[in-house]
Backbone bond lengths (Angstrom), bond angles and torsions (degrees), N, CA, C in turn:
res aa  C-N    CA-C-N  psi(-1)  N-CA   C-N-CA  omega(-1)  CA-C   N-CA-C  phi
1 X - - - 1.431 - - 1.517 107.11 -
2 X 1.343 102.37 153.29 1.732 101.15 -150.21 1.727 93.54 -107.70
3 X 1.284 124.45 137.16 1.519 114.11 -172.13 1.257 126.04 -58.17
4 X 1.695 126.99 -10.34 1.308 121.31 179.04 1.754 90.68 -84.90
5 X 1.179 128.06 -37.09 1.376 117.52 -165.49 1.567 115.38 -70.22
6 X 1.763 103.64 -16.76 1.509 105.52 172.65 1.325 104.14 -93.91
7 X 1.121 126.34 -20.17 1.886 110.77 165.12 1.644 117.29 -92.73
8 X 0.994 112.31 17.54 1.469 133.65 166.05 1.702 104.06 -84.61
9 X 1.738 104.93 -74.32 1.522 105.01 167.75 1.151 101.57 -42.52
10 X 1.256 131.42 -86.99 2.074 116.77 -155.46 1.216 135.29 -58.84
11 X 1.108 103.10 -20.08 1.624 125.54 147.96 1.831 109.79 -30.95
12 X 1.216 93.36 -71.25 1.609 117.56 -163.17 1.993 97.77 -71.34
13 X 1.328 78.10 -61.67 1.775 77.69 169.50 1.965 134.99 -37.70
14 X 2.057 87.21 -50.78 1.509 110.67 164.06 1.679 104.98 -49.64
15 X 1.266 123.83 -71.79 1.437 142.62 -162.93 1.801 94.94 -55.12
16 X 0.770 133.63 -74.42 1.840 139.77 157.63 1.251 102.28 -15.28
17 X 0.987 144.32 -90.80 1.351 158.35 -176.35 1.716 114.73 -40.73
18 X 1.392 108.83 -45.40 0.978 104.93 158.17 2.075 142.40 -79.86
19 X 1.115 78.79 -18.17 1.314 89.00 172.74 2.073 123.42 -95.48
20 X 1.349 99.38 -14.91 1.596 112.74 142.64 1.624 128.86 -69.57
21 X 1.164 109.77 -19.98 1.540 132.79 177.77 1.564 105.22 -73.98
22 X 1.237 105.23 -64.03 1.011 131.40 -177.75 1.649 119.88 -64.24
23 X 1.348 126.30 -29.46 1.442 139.62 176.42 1.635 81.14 -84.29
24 X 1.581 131.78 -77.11 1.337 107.55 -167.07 0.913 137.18 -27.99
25 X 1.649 119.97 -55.12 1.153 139.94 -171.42 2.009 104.56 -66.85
26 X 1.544 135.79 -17.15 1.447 136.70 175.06 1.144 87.63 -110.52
27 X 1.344 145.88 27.50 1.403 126.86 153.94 1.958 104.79 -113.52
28 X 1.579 92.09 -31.34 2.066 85.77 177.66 1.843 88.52 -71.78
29 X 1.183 133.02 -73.00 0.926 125.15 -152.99 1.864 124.91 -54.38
30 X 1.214 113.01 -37.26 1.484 134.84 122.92 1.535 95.90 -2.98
31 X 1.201 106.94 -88.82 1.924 103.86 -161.70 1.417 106.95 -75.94
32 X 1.392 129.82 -2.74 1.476 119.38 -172.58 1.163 81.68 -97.79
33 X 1.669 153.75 -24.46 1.392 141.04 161.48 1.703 116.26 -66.33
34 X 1.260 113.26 -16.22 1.164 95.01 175.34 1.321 134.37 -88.66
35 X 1.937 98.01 -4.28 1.240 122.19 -166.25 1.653 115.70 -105.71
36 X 1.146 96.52 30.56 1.797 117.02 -171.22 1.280 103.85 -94.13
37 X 1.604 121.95 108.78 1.256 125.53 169.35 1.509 132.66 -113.32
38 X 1.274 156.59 106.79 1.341 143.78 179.73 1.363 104.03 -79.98
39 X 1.451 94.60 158.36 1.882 126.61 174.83 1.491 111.86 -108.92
40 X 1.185 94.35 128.63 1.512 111.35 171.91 2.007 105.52 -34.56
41 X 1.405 97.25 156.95 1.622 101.98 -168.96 1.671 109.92 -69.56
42 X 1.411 109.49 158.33 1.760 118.84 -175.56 1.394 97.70 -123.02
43 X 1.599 101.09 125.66 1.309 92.28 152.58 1.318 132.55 -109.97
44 X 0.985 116.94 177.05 2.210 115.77 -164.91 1.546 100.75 -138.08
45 X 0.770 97.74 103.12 1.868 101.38 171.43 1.409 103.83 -123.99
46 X 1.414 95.08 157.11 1.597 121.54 -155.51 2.249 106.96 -121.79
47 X 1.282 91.16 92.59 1.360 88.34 -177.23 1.566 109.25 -101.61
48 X 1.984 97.75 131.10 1.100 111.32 -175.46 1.959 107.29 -91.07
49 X 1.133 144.37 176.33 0.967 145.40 -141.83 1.421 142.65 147.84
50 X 1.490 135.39 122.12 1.361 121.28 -176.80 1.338 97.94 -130.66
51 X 1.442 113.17 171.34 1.503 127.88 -174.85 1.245 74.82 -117.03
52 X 1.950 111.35 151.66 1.089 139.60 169.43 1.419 124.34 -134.21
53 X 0.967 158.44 128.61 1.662 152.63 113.77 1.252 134.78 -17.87
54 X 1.798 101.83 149.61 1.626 95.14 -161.50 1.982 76.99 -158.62
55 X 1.046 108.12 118.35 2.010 104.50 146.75 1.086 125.05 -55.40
56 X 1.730 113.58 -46.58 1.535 126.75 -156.10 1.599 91.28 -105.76
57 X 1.218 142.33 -29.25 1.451 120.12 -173.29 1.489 117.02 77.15
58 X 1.208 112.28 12.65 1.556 125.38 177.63 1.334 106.41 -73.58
59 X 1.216 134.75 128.99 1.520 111.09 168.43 1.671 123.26 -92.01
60 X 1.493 112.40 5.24 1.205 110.43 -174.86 1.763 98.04 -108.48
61 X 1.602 107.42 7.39 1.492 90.54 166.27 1.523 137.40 -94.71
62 X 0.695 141.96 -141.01 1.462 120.28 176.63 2.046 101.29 -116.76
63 X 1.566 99.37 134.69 1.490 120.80 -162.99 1.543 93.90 -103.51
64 X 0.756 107.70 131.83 1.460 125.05 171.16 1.897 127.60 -104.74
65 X 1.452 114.39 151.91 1.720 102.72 -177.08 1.454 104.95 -82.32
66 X 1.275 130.01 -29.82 1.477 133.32 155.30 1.592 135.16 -113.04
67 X 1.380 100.44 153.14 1.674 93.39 -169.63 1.574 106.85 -124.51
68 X 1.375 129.69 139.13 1.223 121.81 178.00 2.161 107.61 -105.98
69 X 1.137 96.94 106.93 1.447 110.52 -170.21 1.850 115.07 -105.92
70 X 1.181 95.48 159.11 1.851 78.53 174.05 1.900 93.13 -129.39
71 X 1.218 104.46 171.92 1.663 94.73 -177.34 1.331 126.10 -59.13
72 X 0.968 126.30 -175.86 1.709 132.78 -145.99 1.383 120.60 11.10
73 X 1.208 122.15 18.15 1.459 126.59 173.24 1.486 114.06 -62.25
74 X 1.387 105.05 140.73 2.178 95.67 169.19 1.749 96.51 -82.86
75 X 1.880 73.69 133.18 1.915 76.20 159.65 1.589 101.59 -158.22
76 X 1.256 127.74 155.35 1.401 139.41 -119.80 1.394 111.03 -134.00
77 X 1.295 153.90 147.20 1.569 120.47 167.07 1.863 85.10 -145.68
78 X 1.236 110.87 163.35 1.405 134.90 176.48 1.828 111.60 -142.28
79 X 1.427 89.68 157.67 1.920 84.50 -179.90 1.680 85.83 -120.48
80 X 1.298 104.67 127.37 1.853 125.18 170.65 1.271 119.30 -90.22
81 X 1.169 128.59 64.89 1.040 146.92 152.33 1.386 125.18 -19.17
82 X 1.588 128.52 107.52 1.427 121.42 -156.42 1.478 98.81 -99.58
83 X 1.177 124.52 164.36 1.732 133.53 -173.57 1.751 109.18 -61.74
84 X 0.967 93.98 142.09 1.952 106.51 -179.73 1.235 124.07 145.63
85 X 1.226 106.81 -51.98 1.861 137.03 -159.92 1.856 94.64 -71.10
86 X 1.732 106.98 123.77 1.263 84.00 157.46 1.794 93.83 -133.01
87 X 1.606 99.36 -177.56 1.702 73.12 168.33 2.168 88.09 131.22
88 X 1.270 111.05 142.02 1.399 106.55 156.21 1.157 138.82 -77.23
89 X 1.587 141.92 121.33 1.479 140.72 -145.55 1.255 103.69 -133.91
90 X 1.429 123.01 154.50 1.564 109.02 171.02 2.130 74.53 -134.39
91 X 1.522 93.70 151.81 1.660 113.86 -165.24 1.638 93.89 -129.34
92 X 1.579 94.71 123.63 1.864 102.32 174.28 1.646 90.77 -104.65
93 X 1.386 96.36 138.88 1.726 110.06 155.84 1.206 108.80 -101.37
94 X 1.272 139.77 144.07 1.140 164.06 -143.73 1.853 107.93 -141.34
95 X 1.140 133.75 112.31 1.545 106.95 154.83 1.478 107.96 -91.43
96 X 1.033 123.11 164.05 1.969 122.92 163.21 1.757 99.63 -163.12
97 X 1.049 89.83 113.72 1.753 115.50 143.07 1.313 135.70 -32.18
98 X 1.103 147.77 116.07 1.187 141.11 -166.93 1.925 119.15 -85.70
99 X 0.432 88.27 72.74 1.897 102.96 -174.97 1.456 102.82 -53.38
100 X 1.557 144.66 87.41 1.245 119.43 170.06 1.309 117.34 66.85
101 X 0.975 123.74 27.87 1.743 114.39 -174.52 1.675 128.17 87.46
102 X 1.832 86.54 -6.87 1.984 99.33 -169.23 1.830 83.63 -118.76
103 X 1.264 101.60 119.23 1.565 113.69 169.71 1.699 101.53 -87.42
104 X 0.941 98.25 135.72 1.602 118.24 175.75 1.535 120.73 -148.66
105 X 1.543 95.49 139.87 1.751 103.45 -175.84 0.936 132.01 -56.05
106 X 1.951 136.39 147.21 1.174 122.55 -147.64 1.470 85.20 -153.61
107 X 1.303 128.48 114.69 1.542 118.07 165.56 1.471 87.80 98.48
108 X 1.546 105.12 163.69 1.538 118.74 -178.99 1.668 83.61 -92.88
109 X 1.724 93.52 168.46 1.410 97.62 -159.62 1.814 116.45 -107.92
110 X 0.647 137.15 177.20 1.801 120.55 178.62 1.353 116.37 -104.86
111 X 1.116 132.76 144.06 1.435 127.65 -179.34 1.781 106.51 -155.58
112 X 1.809 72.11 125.43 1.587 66.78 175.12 1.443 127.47 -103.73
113 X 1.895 119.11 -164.66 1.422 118.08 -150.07 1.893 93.32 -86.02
114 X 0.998 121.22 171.32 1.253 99.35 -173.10 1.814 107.84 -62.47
115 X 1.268 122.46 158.20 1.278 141.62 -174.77 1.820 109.68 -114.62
116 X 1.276 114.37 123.27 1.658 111.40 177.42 1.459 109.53 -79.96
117 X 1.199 126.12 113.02 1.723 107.10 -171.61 1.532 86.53 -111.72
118 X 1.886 114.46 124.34 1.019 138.52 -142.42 1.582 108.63 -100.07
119 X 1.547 91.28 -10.17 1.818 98.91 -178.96 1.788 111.20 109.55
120 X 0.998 103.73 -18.28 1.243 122.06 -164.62 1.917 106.30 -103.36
121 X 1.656 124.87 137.25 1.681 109.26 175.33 1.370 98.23 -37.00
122 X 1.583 85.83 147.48 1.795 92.40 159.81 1.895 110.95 -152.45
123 X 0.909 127.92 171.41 1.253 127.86 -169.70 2.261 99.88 -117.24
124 X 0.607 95.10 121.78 1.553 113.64 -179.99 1.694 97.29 -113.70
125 X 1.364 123.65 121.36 1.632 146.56 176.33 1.400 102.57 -105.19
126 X 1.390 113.35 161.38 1.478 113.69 -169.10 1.638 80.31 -110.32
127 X 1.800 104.73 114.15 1.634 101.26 -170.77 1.825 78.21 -179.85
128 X 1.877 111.97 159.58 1.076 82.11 -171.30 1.584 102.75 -101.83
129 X 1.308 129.68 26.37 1.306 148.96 -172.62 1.226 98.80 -118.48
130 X 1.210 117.02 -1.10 1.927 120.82 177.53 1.694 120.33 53.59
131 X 1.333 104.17 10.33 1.218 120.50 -165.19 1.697 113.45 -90.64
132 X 1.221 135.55 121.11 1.479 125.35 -179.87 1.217 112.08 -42.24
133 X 1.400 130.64 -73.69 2.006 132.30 173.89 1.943 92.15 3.31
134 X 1.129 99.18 -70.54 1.660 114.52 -177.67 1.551 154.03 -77.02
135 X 1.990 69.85 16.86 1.815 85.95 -173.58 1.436 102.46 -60.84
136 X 1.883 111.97 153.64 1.107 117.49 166.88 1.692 119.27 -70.51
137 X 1.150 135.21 143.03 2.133 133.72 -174.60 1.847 80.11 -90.69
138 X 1.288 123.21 105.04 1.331 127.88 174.73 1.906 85.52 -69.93
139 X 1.164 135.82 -13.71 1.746 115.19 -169.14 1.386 76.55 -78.98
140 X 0.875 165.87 -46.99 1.625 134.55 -144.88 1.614 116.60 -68.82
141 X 1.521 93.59 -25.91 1.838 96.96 -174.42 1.814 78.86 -86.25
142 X 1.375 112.21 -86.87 1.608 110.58 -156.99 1.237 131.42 -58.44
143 X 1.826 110.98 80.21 0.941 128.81 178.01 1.666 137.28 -75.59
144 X 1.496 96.25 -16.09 1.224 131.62 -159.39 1.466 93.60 -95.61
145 X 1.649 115.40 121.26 1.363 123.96 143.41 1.762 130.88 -21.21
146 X 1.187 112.70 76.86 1.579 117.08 -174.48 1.298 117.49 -171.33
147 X 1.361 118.17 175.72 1.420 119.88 160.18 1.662 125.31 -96.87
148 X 1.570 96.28 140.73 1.305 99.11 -150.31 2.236 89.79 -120.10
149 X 1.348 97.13 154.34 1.626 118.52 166.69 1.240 122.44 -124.03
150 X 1.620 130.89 140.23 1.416 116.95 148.03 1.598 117.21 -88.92
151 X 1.423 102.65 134.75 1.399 109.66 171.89 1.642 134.58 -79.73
152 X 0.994 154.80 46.19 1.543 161.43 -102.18 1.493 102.49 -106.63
153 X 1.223 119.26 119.14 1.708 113.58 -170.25 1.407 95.05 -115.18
154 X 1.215 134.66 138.84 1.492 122.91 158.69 0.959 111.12 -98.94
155 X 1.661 160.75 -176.52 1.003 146.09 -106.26 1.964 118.72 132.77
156 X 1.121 135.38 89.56 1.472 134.73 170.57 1.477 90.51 -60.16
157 X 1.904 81.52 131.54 1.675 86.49 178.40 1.781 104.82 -91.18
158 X 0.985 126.24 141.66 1.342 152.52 152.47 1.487 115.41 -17.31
C-alpha cells in the first residue's frame, strides 16, 4: 500500500469518526433541549413587622418594644404586622433568655393555626387562634431573674 493511499484511508477514517462524534454530541444535546421544563410562577413577599409588649393585654392600650417587669408579673406580647402581606401564615412565639449576650429558648414555643393576613395592619397574639381572648401571660414561664425576648417566626402555612 502506497503512502498517499494510507493517508487517504486515515483521512477518511479521521473524517468518520469525527462526524459520529459530532452527531452524538447534537443528539445528547438535542434531548437535554427537549427536556426543558418551567414551573408555574412564585411569589416572594417581604413582611415587615415588630413584636410588642403589653402588662395588661389590652389591645387598645398602648404596646410597647420593651417592657420593664418584675417576676410573676403578667406580661403579654403580640406580632404587629405592617400593611402589604397577604397570604396564609402560621406565627411561632418563641421566649429566650439572654445568656451572656447568647439568647436562647426557654419554654415550648406558641404557634399559631394558620392566620389570613389580609394585606391590611394586623395584630397577631401569641395564642394558637392568634387571637388576643388567648394571648399567652409570658410571666408564668419567665420566672427567672433575667432578660427576656419574644421570638416571632412567620411561616406559610402548609
Amino acid at each position: 500500500m502506497t503512502t498517499e493511499k494510507r493517508s487517504r484511508k486515515i483521512l477518511i477514517l479521521a473524517t468518520a469518526l469525527t462526524v459520529i462524534a459530532l452527531s452524538a454530541v447534537i443528539t445528547v444535546y438535542s434531548a437535554a433541549i427537549l427536556g426543558i421544563f418551567t414551573g408555574g410562577p412564585v411569589t416572594v413577599q417581604k413582611i415587615s413587622a415588630t413584636v410588642t409588649y403589653s402588662g395588661d393585654n389590652d389591645p387598645s392600650s398602648t404596646w410597647n418594644s420593651t417592657l420593664q417587669t418584675i417576676a410573676g408579673s403578667n406580661w403579654y406580647a403580640r406580632l404587629e404586622i405592617s400593611p402589604g402581606c397577604t397570604g396564609s401564615v402560621t406565627v411561632t412565639f418563641q421566649l429566650q433568655l439572654n445568656n451572656s449576650g447568647n439568647w436562647t429558648d426557654t419554654g415550648a414555643p406558641i404557634t399559631t393555626g394558620p392566620i389570613t393576613l389580609t394585606g391590611a395592619s394586623q395584630d397577631i397574639y401569641a395564642a394558637s387562634d392568634g387571637a388576643n381572648s388567648d394571648n399567652f401571660n409570658w410571666g408564668t414561664v419567665a420566672t427567672a431573674e433575667g432578660t427576656y425576648q419574644i421570638l416571632a417566626t412567620v411561616n406559610p402555612a402548609s
